[in-house]
Each structure stands twice: as C-alpha cells, then as structure tokens.
C-alpha positions as a Markdown table, in Angstrom:
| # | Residue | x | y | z |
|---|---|---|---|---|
| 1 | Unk | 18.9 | -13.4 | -12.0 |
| 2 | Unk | 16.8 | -11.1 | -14.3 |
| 3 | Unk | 16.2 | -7.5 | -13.5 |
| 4 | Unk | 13.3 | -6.7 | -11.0 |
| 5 | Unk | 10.0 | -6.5 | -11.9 |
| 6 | Unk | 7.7 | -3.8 | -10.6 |
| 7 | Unk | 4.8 | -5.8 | -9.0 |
| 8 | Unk | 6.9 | -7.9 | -7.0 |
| 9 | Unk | 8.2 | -7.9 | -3.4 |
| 10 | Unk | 12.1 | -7.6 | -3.4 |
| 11 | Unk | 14.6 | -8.3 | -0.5 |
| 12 | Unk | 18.8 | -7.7 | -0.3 |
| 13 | Unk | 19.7 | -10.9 | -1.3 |
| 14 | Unk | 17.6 | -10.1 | -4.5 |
| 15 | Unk | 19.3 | -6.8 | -4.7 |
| 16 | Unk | 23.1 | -8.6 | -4.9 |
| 17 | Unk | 22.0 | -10.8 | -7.3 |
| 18 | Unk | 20.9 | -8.1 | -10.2 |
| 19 | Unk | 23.6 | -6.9 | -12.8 |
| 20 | Unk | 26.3 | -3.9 | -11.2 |
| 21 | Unk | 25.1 | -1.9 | -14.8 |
| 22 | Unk | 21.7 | -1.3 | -13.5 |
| 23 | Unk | 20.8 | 0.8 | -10.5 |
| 24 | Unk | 17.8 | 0.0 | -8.8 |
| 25 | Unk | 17.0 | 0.9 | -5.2 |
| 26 | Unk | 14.4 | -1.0 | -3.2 |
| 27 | Unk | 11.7 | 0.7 | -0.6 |
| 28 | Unk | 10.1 | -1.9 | 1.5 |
| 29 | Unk | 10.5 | -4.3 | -1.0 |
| 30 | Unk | 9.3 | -2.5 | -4.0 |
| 31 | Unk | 12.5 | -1.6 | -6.5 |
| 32 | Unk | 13.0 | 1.8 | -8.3 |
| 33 | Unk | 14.7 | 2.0 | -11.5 |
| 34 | Unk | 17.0 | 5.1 | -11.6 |
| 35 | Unk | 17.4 | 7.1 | -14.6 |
| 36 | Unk | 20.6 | 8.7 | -15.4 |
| 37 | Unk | 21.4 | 12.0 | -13.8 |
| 38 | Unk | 21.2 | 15.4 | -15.6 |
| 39 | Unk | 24.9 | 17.5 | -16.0 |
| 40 | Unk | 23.5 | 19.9 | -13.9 |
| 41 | Unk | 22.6 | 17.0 | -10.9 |
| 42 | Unk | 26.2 | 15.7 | -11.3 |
| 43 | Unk | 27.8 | 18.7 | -11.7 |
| 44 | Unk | 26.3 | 19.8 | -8.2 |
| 45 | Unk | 26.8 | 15.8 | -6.9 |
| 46 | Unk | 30.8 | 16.3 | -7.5 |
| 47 | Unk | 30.9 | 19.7 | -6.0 |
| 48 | Unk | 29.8 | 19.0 | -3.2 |
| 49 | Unk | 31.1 | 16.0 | -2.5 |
| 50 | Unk | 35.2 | 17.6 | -3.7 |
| 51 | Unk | 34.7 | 20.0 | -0.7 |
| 52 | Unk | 33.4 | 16.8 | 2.1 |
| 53 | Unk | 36.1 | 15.3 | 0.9 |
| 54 | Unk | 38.4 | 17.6 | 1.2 |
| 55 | Unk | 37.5 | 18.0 | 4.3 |
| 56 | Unk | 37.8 | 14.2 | 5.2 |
| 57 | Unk | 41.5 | 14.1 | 4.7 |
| 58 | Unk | 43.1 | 12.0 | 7.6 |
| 59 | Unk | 39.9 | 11.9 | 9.6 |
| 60 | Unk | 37.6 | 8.8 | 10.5 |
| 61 | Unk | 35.2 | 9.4 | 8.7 |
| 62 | Unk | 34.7 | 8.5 | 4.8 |
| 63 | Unk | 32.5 | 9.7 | 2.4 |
| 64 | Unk | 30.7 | 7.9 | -0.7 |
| 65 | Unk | 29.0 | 9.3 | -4.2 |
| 66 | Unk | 26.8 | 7.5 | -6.2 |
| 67 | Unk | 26.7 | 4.8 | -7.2 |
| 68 | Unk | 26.8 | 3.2 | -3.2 |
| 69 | Unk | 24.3 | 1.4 | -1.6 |
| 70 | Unk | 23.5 | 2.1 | 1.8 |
| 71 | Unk | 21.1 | -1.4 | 3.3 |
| 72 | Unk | 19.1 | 0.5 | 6.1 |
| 73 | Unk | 18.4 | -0.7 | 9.5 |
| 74 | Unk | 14.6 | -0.1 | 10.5 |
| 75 | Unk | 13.0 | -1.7 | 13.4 |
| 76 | Unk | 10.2 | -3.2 | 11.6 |
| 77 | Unk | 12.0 | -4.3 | 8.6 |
| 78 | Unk | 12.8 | -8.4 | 9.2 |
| 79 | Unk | 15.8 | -10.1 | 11.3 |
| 80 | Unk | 18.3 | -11.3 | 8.4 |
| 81 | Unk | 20.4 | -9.0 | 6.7 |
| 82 | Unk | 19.5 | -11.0 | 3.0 |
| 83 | Unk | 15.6 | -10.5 | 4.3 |
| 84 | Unk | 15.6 | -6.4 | 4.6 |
| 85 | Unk | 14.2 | -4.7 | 2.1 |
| 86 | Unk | 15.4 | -1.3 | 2.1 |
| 87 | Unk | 18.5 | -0.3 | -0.1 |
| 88 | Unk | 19.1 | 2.5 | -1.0 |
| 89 | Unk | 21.6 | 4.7 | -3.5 |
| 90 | Unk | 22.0 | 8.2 | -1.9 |
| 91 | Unk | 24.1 | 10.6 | -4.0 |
| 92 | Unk | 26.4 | 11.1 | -1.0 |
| 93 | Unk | 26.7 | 8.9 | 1.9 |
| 94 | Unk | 29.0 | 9.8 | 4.9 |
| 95 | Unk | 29.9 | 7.2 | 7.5 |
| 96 | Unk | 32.1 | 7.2 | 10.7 |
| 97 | Unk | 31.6 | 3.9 | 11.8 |
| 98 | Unk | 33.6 | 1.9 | 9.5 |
| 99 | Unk | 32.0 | -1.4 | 10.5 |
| 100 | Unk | 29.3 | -0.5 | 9.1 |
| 101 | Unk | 31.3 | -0.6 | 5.8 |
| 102 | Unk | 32.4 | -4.1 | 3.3 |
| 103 | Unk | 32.7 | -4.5 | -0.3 |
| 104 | Unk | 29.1 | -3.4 | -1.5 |
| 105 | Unk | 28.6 | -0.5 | 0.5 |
| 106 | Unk | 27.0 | 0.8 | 4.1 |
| 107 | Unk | 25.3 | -1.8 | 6.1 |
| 108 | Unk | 23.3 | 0.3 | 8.8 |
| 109 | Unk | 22.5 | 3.6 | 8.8 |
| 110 | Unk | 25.4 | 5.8 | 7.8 |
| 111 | Unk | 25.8 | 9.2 | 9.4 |
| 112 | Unk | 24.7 | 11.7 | 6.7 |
| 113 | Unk | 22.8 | 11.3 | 3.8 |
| 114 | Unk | 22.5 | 13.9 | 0.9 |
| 115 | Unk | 19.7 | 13.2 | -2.1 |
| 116 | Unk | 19.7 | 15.8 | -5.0 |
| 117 | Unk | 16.7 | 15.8 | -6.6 |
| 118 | Unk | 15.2 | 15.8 | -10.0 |
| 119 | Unk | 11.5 | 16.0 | -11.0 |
| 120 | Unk | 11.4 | 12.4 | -11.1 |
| 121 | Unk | 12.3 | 11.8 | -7.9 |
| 122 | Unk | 11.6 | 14.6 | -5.9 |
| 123 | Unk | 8.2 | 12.9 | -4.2 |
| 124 | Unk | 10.6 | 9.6 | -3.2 |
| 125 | Unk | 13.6 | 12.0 | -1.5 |
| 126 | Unk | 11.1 | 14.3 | 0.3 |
| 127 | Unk | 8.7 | 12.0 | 1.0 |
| 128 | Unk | 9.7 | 8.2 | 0.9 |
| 129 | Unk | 13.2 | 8.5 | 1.5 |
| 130 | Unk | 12.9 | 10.9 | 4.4 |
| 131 | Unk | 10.6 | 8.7 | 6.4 |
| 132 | Unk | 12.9 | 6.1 | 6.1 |
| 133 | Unk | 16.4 | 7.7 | 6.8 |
| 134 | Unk | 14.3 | 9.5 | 9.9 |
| 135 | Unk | 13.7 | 5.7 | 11.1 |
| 136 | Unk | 17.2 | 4.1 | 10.7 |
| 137 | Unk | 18.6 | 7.1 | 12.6 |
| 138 | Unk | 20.7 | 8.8 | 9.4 |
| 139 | Unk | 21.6 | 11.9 | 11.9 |
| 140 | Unk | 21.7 | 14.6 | 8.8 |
| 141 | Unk | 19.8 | 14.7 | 5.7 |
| 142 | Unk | 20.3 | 17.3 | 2.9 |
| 143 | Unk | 17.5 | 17.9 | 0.0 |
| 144 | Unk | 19.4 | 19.4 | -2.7 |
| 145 | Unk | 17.1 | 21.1 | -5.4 |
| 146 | Unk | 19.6 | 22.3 | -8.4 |
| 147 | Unk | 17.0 | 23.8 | -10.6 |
| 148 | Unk | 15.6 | 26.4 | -7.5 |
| 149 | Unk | 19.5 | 26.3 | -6.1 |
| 150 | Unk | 18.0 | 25.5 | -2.6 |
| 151 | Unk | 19.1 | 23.1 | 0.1 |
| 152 | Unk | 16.8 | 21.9 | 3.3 |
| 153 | Unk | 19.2 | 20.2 | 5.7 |
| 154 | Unk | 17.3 | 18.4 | 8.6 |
| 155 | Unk | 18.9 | 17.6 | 11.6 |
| 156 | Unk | 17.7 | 14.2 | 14.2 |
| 157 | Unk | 16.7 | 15.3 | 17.5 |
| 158 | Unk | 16.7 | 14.0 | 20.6 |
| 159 | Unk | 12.9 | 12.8 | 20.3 |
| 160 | Unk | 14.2 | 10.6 | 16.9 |
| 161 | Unk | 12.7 | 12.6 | 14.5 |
| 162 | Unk | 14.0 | 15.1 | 12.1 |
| 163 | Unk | 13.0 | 18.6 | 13.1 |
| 164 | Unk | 12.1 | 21.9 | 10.8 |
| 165 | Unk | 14.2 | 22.0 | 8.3 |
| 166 | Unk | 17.1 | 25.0 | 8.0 |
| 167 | Unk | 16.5 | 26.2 | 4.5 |
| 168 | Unk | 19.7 | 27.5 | 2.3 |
| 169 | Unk | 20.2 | 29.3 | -1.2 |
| 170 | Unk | 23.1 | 29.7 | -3.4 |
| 171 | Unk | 24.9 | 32.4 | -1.6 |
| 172 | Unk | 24.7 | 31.2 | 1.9 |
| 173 | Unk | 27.5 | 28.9 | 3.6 |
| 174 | Unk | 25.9 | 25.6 | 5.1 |
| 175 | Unk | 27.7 | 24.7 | 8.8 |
| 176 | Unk | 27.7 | 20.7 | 8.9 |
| 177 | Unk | 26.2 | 19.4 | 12.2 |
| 178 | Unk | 27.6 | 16.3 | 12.5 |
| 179 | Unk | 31.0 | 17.7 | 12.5 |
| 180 | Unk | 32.5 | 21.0 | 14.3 |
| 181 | Unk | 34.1 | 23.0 | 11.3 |
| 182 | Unk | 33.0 | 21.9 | 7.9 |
| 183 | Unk | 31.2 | 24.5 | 5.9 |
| 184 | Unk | 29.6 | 23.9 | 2.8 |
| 185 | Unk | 29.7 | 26.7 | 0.0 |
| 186 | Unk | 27.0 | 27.1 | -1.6 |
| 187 | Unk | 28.1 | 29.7 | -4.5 |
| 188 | Unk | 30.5 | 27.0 | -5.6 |
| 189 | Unk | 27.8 | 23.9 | -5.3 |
| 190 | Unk | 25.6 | 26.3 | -7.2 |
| 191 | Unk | 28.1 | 27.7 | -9.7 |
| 192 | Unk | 26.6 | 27.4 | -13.4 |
C-alpha cells in the first residue's frame, strides 16, 4: 500500500500495511509523519531507558524504545482491533501484562508511557497524546523536555484522570509510581 496521505481517515489495518522504514503514528484516524530524532532526544531516550531496564532484570515487566507501536484501547474508538484508529510510537513503553504484547507491539494500553519532546511535537505529547493515553488508562505518563532539562510525570487517579503533574529538573531523582523502588536519575538523563 502507498504511504498515508494527510487528508484521509486511517485505521490499524492501514497502519500494518505501510513500509516498517517509515514511522507514522495515527490519532483518530489522522496519521503523523515522524521526523528523525535529534542526538540530544536520543541521547536522553537511551539513558533513560538503560536505567528502566536495568531495573527490569528478572521482573514481569518489559520495557520498549522507539520504534514500538502501542494500538490504544479508548471507549469510543470502534469494536475491531483492524478498525481503531489510534497507534501510537511512544519513545518508551512499559508493559506488565504480557498479553497485551505480539509481534508488532502493545495491543491495549501498556502501563507507562514516556514521550520526549521536540518543538515539533511538543503540542501532540502535551496535548493530543495526553488526552488520549488519560482515556485508555496508561497509569504513568512522563513529558520529557531535553532542551529546559525538565520532566512532568502525571500519575492516573482514582477518578480516571491524570492529576497535577509532579514537575522535575536535572538534579532531582524521579521515584516511579507504578513500581515500589525504581528511581530515575535525572543528572545522568540530563548529562550533556
């Protein structure tokens, strides 16, 4: 199939069917191309995803970098998996519930989700993306800004929506809330 085009309504099924090469994510049916990611986006991508990782040794839980696609479950989106039209690419994607997982990526809405932004998509993560990892139910959601070396974690509540936000800097430690010891440091996310 050719690549998307931007004034048509796109679904999974479309999604599966584009080239691996291209990364494209699709927000109620509309696909976004994605640009390549700055050394400074990657360099903080790996860092933080060495020390989940590390962490994740010989637990339950596994944990994904970009490129993954996550298809989100949201109540009004429609009935058949090939029909939903929400995928998304976060930069790091934790799951515990390994059904969730297959060969393409996270079916249902994995347990943590971390975007770092860039000026081209800082209006989609804070905005787009939030709204819509707040209605699947993605417990955690980190906003990494590398440029300003700040992180806004928000945290699902009991009402099922994402409360004020803890806000972090470079030389603070970030405490994971979806598990009981994993800290994040933030001088070594941060370090360049």
């Amino acid at each position: 199939m050719p690549l998307p085009k931007e004034n048509q309504i796109y679904t999974y099924g479309d999604y599966l069917s584009w080239p691996e090469e291209e990364r494209v994510e699709i927000i109620d049916g509309v696909p976004y191309f994605q640009s390549a990611p700055s050394r400074i986006h990657q360099k903080t991508l790996s860092e933080l995803h060495r020390q989940i990782a590390n962490y994740l040794v010989d637990k339950e839980c596994e944990v994904y970098p970009a490129p993954f696609h996550v298809l989100l479950s949201i109540e009004d989106d429609v009935d058949t998996e090939e029909e939903r039209r929400n995928v998304f690419e976060p930069d790091i994607t934790i799951v515990c519930d390994t059904s969730k997982l297959d060969d393409h990526g996270c079916k249902g809405s994995p347990d943590m989700v971390i975007e770092i932004i860039s000026p081209s998509t800082a209006r989609k993560d804070k905005i787009e993306k939030f709204n819509k990892y707040e209605q699947a139910g993605v417990k955690e959601y980190w906003i990494v800004e590398p440029q300003e070396k700040i992180v806004s974690v928000f945290t699902l509540q009991k009402n099922n929506k994402y409360g004020r936000p803890d806000m972090y800097a470079e030389e603070d430690i970030v405490h994971v809330s979806i598990f009981d010891d994993l800290a994040i440091d933030l001088k070594l996310t941060f370090n360049y």
